[in-house]
N, C-alpha and C positions, 0 to 999 in steps of 0.2 A: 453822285457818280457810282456809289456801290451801288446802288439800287438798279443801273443799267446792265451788270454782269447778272441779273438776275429775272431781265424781261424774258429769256426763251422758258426758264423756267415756272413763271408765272403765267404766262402762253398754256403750255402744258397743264398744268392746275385750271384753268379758265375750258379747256377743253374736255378737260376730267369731267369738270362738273357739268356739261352741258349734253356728255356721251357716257353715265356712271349708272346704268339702270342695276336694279336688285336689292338694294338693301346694303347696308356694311359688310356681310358674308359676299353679297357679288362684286360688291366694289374692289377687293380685294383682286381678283382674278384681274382684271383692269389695271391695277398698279402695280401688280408683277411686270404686266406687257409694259406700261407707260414709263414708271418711274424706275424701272430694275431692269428689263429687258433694252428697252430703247435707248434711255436717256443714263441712265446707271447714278443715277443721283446715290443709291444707296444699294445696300448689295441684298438679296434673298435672304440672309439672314438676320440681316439687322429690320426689314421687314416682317419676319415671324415676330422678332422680338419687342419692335412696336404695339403691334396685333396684341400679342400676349399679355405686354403692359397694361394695352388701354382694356383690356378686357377685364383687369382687376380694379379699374376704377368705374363710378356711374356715371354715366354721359352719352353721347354721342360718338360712339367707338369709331368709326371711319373718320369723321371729323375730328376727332383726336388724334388718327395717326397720319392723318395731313399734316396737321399742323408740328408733330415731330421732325415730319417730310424738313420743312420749309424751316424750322429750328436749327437740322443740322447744317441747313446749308447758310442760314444767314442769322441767326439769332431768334430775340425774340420778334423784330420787327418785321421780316419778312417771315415769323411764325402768323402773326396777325394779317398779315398782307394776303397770305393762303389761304386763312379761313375768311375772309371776307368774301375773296376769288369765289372761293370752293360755295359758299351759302348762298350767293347774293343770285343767282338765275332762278334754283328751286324755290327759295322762299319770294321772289320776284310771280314765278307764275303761281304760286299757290296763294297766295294775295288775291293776283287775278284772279284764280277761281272762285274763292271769297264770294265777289262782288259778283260773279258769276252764275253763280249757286243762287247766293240772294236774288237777282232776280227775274231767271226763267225754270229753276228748280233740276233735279235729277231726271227727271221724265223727259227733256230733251237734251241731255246729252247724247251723245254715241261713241263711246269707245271702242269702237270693235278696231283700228287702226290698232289698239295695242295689246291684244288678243293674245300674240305669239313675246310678248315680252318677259311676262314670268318664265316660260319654257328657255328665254332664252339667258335670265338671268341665274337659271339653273344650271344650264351649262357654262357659265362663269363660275360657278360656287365649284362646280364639279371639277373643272382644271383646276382653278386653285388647289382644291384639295387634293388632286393628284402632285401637283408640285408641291403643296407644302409637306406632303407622303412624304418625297423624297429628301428632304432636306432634314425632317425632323424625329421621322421614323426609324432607328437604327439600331434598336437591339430589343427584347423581349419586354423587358417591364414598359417602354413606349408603346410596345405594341398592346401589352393589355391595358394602359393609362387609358391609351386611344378609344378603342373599343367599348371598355365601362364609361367613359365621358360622350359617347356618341349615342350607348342605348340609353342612359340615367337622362342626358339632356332630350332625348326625342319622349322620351315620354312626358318629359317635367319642362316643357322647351317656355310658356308663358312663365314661369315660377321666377321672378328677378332675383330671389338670390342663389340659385341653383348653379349660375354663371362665376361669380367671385368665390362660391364654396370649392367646384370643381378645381378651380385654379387653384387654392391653397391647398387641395388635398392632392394632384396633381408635385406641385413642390414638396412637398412633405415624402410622397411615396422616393423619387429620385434622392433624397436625402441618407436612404439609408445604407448605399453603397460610398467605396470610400476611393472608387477609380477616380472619380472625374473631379478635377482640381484646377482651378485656374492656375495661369500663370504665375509666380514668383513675383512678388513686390510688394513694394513697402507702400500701406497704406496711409496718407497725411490724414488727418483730420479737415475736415468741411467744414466752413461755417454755413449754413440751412438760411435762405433768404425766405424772410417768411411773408415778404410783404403779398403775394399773392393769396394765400390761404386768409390770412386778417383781412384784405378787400373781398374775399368770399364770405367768408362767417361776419363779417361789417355789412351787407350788402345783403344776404339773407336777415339778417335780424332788421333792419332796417324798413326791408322789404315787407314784414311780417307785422312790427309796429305801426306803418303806416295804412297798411288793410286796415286790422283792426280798427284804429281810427276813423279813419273813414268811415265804415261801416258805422262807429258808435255815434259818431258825429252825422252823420247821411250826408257827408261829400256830395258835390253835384256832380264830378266823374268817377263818383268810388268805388264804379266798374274797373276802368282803368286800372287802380292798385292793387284789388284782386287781384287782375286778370296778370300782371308783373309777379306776384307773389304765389299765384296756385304754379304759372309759367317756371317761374326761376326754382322752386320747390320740383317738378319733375324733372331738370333740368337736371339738379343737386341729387338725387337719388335714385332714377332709372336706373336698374342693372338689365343687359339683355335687349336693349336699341327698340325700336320701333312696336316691334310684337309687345314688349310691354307697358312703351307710352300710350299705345292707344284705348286699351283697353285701361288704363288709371284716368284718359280723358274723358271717357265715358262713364266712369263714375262722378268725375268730379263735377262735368257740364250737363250731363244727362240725368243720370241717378238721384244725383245728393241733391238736385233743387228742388224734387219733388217728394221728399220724403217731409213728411207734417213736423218734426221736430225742426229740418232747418229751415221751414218755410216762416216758422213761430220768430224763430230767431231772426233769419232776415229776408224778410220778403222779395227784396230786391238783388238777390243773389244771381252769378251771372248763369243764364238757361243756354243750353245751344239746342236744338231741335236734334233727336239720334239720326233723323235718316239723313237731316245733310250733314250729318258729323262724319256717319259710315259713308256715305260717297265721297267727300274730301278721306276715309283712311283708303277707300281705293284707288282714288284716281294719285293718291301720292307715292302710290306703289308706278304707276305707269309713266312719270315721270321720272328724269335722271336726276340725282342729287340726293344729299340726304334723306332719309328720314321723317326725321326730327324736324322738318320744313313746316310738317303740318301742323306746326306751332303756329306760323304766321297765317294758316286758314283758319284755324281755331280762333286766334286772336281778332280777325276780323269779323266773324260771327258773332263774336264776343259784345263786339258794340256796333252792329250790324244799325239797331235803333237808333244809336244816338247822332246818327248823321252820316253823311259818306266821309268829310274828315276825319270822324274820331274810328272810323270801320278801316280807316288808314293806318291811323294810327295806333289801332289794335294788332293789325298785322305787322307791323312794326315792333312794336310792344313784344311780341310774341316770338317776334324771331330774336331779336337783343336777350331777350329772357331764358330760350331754351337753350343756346350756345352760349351764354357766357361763362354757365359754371364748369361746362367742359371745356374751356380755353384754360380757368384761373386753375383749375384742379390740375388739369396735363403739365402745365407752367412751371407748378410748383413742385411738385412730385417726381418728373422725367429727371434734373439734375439731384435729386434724392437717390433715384433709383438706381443711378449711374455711377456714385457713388460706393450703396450699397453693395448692388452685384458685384464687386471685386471679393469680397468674403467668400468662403468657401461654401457656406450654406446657403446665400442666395443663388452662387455660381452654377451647385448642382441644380438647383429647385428651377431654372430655367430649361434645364429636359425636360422635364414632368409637365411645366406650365406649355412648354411648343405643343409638346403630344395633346394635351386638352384641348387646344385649340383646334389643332385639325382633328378629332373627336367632336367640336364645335363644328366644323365648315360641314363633315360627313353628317350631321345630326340636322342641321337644317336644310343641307338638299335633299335628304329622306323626308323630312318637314313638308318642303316646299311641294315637294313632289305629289303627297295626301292631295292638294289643293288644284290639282291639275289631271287633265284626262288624258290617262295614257295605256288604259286596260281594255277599254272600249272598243270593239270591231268599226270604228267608223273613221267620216277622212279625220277628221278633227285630232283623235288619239295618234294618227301616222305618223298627222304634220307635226304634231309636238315633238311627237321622239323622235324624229328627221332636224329638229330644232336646236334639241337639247344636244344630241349626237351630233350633230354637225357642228354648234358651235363650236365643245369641247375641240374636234378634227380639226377646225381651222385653226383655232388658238393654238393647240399641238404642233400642228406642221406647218402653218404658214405664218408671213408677215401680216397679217392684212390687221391693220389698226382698227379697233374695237368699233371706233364709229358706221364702220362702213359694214360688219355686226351688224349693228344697231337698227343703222337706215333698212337693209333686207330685210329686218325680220316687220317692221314697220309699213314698209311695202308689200311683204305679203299680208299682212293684216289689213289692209287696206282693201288686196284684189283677191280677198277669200271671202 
C-alpha cells in the first residue's frame, strides 16, 4: 500500500527518462521544470545540493541525483524503484542498437531526425544555469568561485579529476569567512551503516578475482567476467559523466587489445571495433536517458560472437555493472553527508561547492557549444541558435512540459 502513494511519482521518473535528452548538465534543467517546478517533490535548493553531492563522488551524476530524488521521498526502496524507472528505456534501446549495429553497420543509419537535439539540450543546460545563478550566486567570492571553476573546467573539461578537485577547493575557499553558520543545535552522534560500501569493495574485489581466473584458467565465457569487471571498475571511478567514460572505453575495448604486450598476455581479450564504438558514443547522445547506457551497447558488442544470447546478456551485464556502483556509493555516503553538513565547516563549504557547480553547468554549455554551428552565415547556424534561444524562452516563460520540447525539435529535424 505505501508503494501506491508513490505510482504519480514514479509516472514522473518513467517520463523523465523517456523525455531527458543532454547529458547530466541537461537533465538538470528538466528536473527543475518536473520534480521542483511542477510536482515540488523537493525544493531548488535541496536540488543544487544534490547536484553538488553527487558531483563529489564518481558515478553517474544525474542517476545519482535521482535516486536521492526517490530516497527523500520513500527510502531506500523506492530509491531503487527510481533507478530502475530512470535506466531501464536508455539502456533497453542501446541494447537494441547493439544488435543493430552488428548487423547492417553505421553506413545505414540516418540520424538527421536528431540534428537539432544537441542545440536543444543546450538550451536546457543554459536555463539551468540561469536558475541555478540565481539561487546560488549571492555575494563576491561566489561570484569569482563561479568564474575560475567555469574557465579551469572548459579548458580541462575531459580531465576526471578536475571535477572532485574543484569541488573541494570551491569548499575550502567559502571556509574562510566566519558569517555563515548553521543553525543552533546539538549534534548526536550517528552510527555509519556500512553495509553498503563492504557490498561495494566485496563486489569489486570479487569482480576482479574472478577475471583474473578466468583469464588464467581460459573460462569458456571469460569474456563475460571481464567485461563485469573492466564495467563495474568504470563505474567505481568516472569522475566527470559520460565525456570521460567514453574516452576510458576506447582505451580499454579499442586501444589496450592491440597493443603487442597485452596481446602476449591474452590473446582473447575483449576487442570492440572504434567505429561501432564511436557511433554507439553518438547516437547515445541523441537519445534520452543517461549516459552511462552505453554501457549496455558496449556490453553487447562485447560478446557480439559468442551468440545473440550471450550479446544479451552482455548488454545486461553492462548496464547492472556501470549503475551499481553509483547506487551503493550515493546509498552510503548521502545519510553521511547529512549528518556531516550540520558542522560549521561543511555548512560553510556548501557555498563554495553551489558556485562550482554552476561554474560547471556555464563550463559545459560553453563546451557544448565548440561542437555545434552557430558562427556560420548558413540556415543550419540560424536554426541552432533559434533552438537554443527559444528553448531557454520557453522554459523561462512558459508552462509547456519539456517533452513537447523535445518532439519540435525532433520534427524539425525530421522536415529540414
Amino acid at each position: 500500500m505505501k508503494l501506491l502513494r508513490h505510482i504519480p511519482f514514479l509516472k514522473a521518473v518513467f517520463f523523465h527518462s523517456i523525455t531527458a535528452f543532454g547529458g547530466p548538465q541537461g537533465h538538470l534543467g528538466m528536473m527543475l521544470k518536473t520534480f521542483v517546478d511542477r510536482r515540488r517533490d523537493l525544493t531548488k535548493e535541496e536540488l543544487m545540493e544534490y547536484v553538488a553531492f553527487c558531483q563529489l563522488l564518481p558515478g553517474a551524476s544525474s542517476t545519482q541525483t535521482l535516486i536521492l530524488i526517490g530516497y527523500k521521498r520513500g527510502g531506500v526502496s523506492l530509491a531503487v524503484l527510481t533507478l530502475l524507472i530512470w535506466i531501464l528505456p536508455a539502456c533497453s534501446l542501446m541494447c537494441g542498437l547493439s544488435f543493430l549495429i552488428s548487423q547492417i553497420g553505421e553506413r545505414n543509419l540516418n540520424t538527421s531526425i536528431f540534428q537539432f537535439i544537441q542545440p536543444m539540450a543546450i538550451g536546457f543546460l543554459a536555463y539551468a544555469g540561469f536558475r541555478a545563478f540565481k539561487i546560488s550566486i549571492n555575494n563576491l567570492i561566489t561570484q569569482i568561485i563561479m568564474l575560475l571553476a567555469m574557465g579551469l573546467l572548459f579548458l580541462l573539461f575531459k580531465v576526471p579529476w578536475v571535477f572532485p578537485c574543484l569541488i573541494v577547493a570551491g569548499g575550502i575557499a567559502t571556509n574562510f569567512s566566519s558569517k555563515r553558520i548553521p543553525t543552533k543545535e546539538i549534534i548526536k552522534p550517528r552510527q555509519i551503516k556500512w553495509r553498503n560500501i563492504w557490498l561495494f569493495t566485496t563486489i569489486f574485489i570479487i569482480a576482479g578475482v574472478l577475471s583474473e581466473t578466468a583469464r588464467k584458467q581460459d573460462w569458456q565465457h571469460r569474456k563475460a567476467f571481464h567485461l563485469f569487471e573492466n564495467t563495474y571498475r568504470f563505474g567505481s571511478f568516472v569522475f566527470g559523466g559520460g565525456d570521460v567514460l567514453i574516452p576510458l572505453m576506447v582505451d580499454q575495448f579499442v586501444a589496450r587489445p592491440t597493443s603487442p604486450k597485452q596481446m602476449a598476455r591474452d590473446s582473447n581479450i575483449i576487442k570492440i571495433n572504434r567505429q561501432e564504438l564511436l557511433t554507439g558514443a553518438g547516437l547515445v547522445r541523441a537519445i534520452p536517458g543517461p549516459v552511462f547506457s552505453i554501457a549496455s551497447y558496449t556490453g553487447g558488442l562485447a560478446l557480439k560472437k559468442e551468440g545473440k544470447h550471450m550479446q544479451l546478456l552482455g548488454s545486461i551485464i553492462g548496464s547492472v555493472a556501470i549503475f551499481l556502483p553509483s547506487a551503493l556509493l550515493i546509498l552510503f555516503f548521502f545519510p553521511v553527508w547529512q549528518y556531516l553538513k550540520k558542522y560549521v565547516v561543511v555548512y560553510r563549504a556548501l557555498e563554495g561547492i553551489n558556485a562550482v557547480v554552476v561554474g560547471i553547468m556555464w563550463a559545459a554549455t560553453l563546451y557544448l557549444l565548440k561542437e555545434v554551428s552557430i558562427v556560420s552565415f548558413s540556415t543550419i547556424s540560424f536554426l541552432n541558435i533559434a533552438v537554443i534561444v527559444g528553448t531557454v524562452l520557453t522554459l523561462q516563460l512558459s508552462k509547456t512540459p519539456a517533452p513537447f520540447i523535445v518532439l519540435f525539435c525532433l520534427l524539425l529535424g525530421w522536415l529540414t
